[in-house]
C-alpha positions in Angstrom: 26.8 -8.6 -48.1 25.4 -7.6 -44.5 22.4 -5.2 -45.0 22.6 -2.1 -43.3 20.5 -1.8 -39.9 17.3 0.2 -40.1 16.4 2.3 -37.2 13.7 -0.2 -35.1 16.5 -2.9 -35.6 19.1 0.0 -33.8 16.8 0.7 -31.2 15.9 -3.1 -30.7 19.6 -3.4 -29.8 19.3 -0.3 -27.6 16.9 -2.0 -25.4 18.6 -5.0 -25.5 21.8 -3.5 -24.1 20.0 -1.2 -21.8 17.8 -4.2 -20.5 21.2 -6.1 -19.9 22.5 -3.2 -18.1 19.6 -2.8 -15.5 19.7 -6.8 -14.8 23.4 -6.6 -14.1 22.1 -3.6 -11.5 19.6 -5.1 -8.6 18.4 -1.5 -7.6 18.0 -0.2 -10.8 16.3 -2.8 -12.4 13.3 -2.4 -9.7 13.4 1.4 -9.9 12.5 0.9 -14.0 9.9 -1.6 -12.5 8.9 1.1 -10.7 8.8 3.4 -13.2 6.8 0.8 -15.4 4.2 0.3 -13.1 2.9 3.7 -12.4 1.1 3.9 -16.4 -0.5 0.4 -15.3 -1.8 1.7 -11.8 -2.9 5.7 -12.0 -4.6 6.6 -15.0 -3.6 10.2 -14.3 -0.1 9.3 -16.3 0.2 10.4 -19.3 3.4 10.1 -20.2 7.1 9.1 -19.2 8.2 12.8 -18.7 5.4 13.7 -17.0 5.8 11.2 -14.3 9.7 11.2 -14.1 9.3 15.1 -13.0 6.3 14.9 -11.0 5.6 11.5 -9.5 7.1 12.2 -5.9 7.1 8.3 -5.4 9.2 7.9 -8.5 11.7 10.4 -6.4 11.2 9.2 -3.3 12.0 5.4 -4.1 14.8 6.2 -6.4 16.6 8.0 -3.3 15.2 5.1 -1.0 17.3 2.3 -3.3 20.3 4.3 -3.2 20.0 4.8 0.5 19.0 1.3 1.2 22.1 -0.2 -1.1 24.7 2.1 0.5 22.8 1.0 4.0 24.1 -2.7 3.6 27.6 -1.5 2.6 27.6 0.2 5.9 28.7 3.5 4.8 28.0 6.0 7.2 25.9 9.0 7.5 25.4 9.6 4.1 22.6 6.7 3.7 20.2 8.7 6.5 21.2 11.8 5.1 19.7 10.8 1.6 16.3 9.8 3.2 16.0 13.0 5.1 16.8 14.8 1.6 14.2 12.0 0.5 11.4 13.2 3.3 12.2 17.0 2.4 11.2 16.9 -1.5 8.6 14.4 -1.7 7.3 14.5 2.0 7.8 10.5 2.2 10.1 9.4 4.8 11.0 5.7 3.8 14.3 4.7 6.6 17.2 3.1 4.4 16.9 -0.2 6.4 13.6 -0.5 4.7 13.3 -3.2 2.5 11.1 -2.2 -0.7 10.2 -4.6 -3.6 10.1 -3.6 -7.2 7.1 -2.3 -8.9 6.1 -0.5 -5.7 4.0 2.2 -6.3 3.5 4.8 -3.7 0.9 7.3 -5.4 0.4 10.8 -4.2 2.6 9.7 -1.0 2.3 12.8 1.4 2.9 11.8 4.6 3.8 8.0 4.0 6.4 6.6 6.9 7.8 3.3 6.5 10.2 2.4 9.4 13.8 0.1 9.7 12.8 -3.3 9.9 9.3 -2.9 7.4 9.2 -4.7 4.4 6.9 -4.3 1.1 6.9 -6.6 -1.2 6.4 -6.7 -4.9 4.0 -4.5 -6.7 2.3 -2.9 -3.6 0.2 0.3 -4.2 0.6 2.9 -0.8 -1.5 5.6 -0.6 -0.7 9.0 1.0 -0.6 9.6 5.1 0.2 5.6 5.3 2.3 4.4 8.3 4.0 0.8 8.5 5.4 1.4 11.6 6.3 -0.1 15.3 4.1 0.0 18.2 7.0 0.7 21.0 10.8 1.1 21.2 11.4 -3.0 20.9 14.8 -3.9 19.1 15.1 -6.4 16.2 11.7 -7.2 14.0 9.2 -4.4 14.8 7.5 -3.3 11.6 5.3 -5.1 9.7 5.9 -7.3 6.3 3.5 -6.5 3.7 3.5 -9.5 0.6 2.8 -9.6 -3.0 0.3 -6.2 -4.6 -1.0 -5.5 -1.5 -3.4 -2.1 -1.4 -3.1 0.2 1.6 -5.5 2.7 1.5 -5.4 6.7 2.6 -4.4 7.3 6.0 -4.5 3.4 6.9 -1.6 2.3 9.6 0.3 -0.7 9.9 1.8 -0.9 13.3 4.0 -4.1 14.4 5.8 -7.2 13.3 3.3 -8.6 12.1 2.5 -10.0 8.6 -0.2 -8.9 5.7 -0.5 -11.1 3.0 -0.7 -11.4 -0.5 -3.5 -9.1 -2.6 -4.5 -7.9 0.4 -6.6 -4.7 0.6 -6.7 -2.3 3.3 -9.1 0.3 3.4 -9.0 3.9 4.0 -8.3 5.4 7.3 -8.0 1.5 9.3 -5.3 0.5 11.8 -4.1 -3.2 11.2 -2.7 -4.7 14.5 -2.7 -8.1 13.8 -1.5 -10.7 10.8 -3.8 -10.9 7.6 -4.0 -14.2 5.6 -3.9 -14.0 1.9 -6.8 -12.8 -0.3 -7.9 -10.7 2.6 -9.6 -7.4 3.1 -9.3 -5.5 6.4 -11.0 -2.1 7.5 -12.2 -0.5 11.1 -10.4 0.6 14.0 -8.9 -1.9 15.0 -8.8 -3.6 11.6 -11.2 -6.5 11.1 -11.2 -8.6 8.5 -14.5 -8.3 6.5 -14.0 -10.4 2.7 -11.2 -13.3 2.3 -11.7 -12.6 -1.2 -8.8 -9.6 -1.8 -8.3 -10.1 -5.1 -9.8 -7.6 -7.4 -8.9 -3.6 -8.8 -7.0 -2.3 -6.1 -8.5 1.4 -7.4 -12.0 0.6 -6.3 -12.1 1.3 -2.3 -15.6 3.3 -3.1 -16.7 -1.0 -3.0 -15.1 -2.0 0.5 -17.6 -3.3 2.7 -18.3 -1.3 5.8 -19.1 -3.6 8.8 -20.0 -0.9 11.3 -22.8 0.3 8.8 -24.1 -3.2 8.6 -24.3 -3.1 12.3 -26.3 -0.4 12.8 -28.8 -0.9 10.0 -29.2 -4.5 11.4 -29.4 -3.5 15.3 -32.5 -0.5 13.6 -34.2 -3.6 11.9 -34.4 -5.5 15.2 -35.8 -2.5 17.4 -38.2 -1.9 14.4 -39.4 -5.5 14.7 -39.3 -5.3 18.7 -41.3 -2.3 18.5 -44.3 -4.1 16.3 -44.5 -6.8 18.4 -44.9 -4.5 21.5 -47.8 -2.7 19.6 -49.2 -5.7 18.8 -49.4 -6.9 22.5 -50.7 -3.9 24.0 -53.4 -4.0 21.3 -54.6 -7.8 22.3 -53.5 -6.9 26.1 -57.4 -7.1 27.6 -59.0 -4.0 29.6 -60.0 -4.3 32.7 -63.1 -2.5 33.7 -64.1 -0.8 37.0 
């Protein structure tokens, strides 16, 4: 005689059905990645309602997969009209030609722009005021292609084709023009490339080394040590008497 199901084994077969569901759906199966991700990444989240009502990325990306799956049906209009909707609830404008991996989490998100041809690959973390955008009005391939969990700190642009690699970290407030190997991290105006060893929290920008400060304390060391050894030759330097 078959024994009745108890509860876990009903819900068991819930998930089951509802995990076959999302496969059988591209789009949705990365928005649930998506959803996922966010407990892993901000420690702010505390639980799934909280972040389904009030995580603008979790809006803004959910719009941005419908957008961007109607886009390559060529249906028109109504795939631009769903971003601008997009850009007037969350304040992230993400174009439905953009092509956006799962698990991407874009946290706070005010003021994030990614453009047509830009692609973010899997399990990147964006931060607010971010731009991956072009650097002119050239057609085709003009924004940039971000790999695998790559950080992109507050305020940090990413103009051009060109091509950041995987786990790589770009700090606060920098403006990448050029590609970035893997394992990478970038920071400055223009970006420079100052540790090609990326991999690490992607929460912890308060470690990112700041070359411009290294400068300076290194240019004040050598005009301290000039300045002894002038001292030190007008002390032997002999007097000449009248």
């Amino acid at each position: 005689m078959q024994q009745p199901l108890t509860l876990n084994r009903k819900l068991e077969r819930i998930q089951s059905k509802s995990i076959k569901l999302l496969a059988n759906i591209p789009w949705l199966a990365s928005l649930w990645t998506d959803f996922e991700i966010i407990f892993d990444r901000d420690p702010a989240a505390n639980n799934w309602l909280e972040v389904l009502v009030c995580y603008p990325g979790v809006h803004a990306l959910a719009l941005h997969r419908l957008a961007n799956w109607l886009w390559h049906k060529q249906v028109p209009l109504l795939p631009r009209l769903l971003s601008h909707l997009g850009r007037f609830f969350t304040g992230i404008e993400i174009h439905p030609g953009a092509s956006v991996g799962k698990g991407v989490f874009i946290d706070h998100g005010m003021g994030v722009v990614i453009g047509e041809t830009a692609i973010v690959g899997d399990y990147c973390l964006i931060y607010q005021n971010v731009t991956l955008g072009g650097t002119g009005k050239q057609t085709g391939k003009r924004h940039p292609t971000l790999g695998q969990n790559v950080v992109v700190g507050t305020g940090a642009k990413v103009l051009g084709n060109i091509n950041i690699g995987n786990n790589v970290r770009v700090g606060a407030g920098s403006i990448v023009l050029r590609d970035v190997p893997n394992d990478c991290t970038v920071v400055g105006v223009p970006g420079r490339i100052v540790s090609r060893a990326g991999r690490g929290c992607p929460l912890e920008h308060g470690k990112l080394p700041d070359p411009e400060a290294n400068i300076i304390r290194s240019l004040l060391s050598r005009i301290e040590n000039l300045e002894q050894q002038i001292q030190k030759l007008n002390h032997y330097q002999p007097q000449n008497h009248v």
